[in-house]
N, C-alpha and C positions, 0 to 999 in steps of 0.2 A: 336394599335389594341385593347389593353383590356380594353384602357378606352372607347370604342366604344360601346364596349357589354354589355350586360343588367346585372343589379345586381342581385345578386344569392343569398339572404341571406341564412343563414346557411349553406353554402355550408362547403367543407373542401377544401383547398387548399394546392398544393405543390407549394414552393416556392424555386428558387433558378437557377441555370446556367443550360449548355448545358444536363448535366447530369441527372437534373430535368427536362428539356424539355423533354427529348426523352424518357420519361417512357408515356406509355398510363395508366396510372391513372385510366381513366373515365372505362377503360374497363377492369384492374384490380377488377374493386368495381363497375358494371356496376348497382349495385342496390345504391351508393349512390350517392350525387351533387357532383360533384367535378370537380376544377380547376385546369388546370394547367399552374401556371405561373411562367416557367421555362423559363431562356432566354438564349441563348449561349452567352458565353463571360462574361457574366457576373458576376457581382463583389459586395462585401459588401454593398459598397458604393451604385452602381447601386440600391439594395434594399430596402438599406434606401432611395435613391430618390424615390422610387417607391414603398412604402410603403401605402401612401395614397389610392391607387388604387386598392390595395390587401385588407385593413380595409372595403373600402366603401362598404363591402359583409357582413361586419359583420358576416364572419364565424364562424363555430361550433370549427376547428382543420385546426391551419394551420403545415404543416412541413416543417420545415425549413434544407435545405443542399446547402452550398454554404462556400465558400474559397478559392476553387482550383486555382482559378483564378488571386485570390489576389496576393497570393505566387509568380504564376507565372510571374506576374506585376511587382516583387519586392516591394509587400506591406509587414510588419511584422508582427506579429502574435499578437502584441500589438495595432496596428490601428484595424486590423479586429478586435478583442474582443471589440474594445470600438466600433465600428460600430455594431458590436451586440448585445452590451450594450444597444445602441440608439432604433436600430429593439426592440427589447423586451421593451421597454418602452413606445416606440410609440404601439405599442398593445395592450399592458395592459392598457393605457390609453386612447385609442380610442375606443378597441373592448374588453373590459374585461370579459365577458362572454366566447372569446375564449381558449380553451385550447389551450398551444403554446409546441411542439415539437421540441428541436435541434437537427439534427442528424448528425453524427462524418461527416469528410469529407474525401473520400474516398481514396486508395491506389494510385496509378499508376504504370504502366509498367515498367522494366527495359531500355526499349527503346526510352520514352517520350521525346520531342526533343523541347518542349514546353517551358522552364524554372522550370517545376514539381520538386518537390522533396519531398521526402519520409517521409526524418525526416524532414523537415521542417512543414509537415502533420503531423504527431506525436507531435511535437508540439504545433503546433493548436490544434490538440485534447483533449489535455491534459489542454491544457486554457479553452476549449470548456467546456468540463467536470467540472473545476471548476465556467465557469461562472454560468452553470445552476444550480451548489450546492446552489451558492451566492443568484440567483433570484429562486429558486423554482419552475426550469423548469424542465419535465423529456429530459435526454438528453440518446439517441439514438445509442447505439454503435455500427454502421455497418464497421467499421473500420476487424475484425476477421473476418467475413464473406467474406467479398473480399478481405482479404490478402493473400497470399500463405503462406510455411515456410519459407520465404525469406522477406514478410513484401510485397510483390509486388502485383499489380491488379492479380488476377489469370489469368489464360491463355484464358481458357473458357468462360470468360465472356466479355471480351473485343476483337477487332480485331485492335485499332489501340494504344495500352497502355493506355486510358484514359477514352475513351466512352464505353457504355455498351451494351452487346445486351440481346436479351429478357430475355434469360436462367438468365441471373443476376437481371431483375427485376422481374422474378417471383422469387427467392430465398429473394430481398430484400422486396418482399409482403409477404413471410410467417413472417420476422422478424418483419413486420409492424400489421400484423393480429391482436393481442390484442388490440392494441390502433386505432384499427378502427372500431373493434365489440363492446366497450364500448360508 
């Protein structure tokens, strides 16, 4: 379907799994372009294939959140960085005028029946956070904000341990506010 639809240059896009899909973005920021090419299920790898598709906008800012998935697949937190490795370089070298955003990957529930885990998210973050020292990306810590004192999705913002509902992406739009006024 998105490579059906018309190119939107400068837009900003959100890019990334179920989690990205199901934020309404456009009406978040309904004064700016925006994409959302969020896909459920989806995976590192999925973005790097489908990388080409999100470039051809030649966007302003894309945001990047996506790994949950991985984990859950039994990917390890060494393929996903070097798949991220790939994502940010196909960027930079296709769309260099875009600003590129990584942001942490989120918590899940105590009850998540998915193959999730927690510290294995911690993990990944923490690879997250050094790859974007390494490339000179700002990298996005929404990791605290939806954790509880337990390290878990908070209660309020999810209803099945893993998805969000609104109350949590309007909390994750005031964290995104800076980097969408500049």
């Amino acid at each position: 379907m998105f490579e059906a639809c018309l190119n939107e240059s400068n837009s900003i896009i959100f890019l990334g799994d179920s989690i990205t899909e199901g934020g309404n973005w456009e009406e978040l920021w309904p004064e700016k372009n925006i994409l959302n090419r969020g896909i459920g299920g989806d995976t590192s790898e999925g973005v790097l294939n489908r990388i080409d598709e999100v470039l051809r906008h030649q966007p302003s800012k894309i945001f990047i959140c996506i790994g949950t998935n991985d984990l859950a697949k039994g990917t390890g937190s060494k393929q996903i960085i070097a798949n991220y490795k790939k994502i940010l370089d196909s960027i930079k070298s296709h769309s260099p005028a875009t600003k590129i955003y990584v942001q942490s990957v989120l918590p899940v529930g105590k009850c998540v029946l998915f193959g999730h885990d927690n510290t294995k998210i911690s993990v990944l973050n923490l690879r997250l956070r050094k790859l974007c020292i390494e490339e000179n990306v700002p990298f996005i810590d929404l990791h605290p904000l939806f954790a509880d004192a337990e390290g878990y999705l908070k209660k309020e913002f999810t209803n099945d341990q893993l998805h969000l509902l609104g109350t949590a992406y309007l909390a994750w739009k005031e964290i995104l506010s800076v980097e969408m006024a500049s």
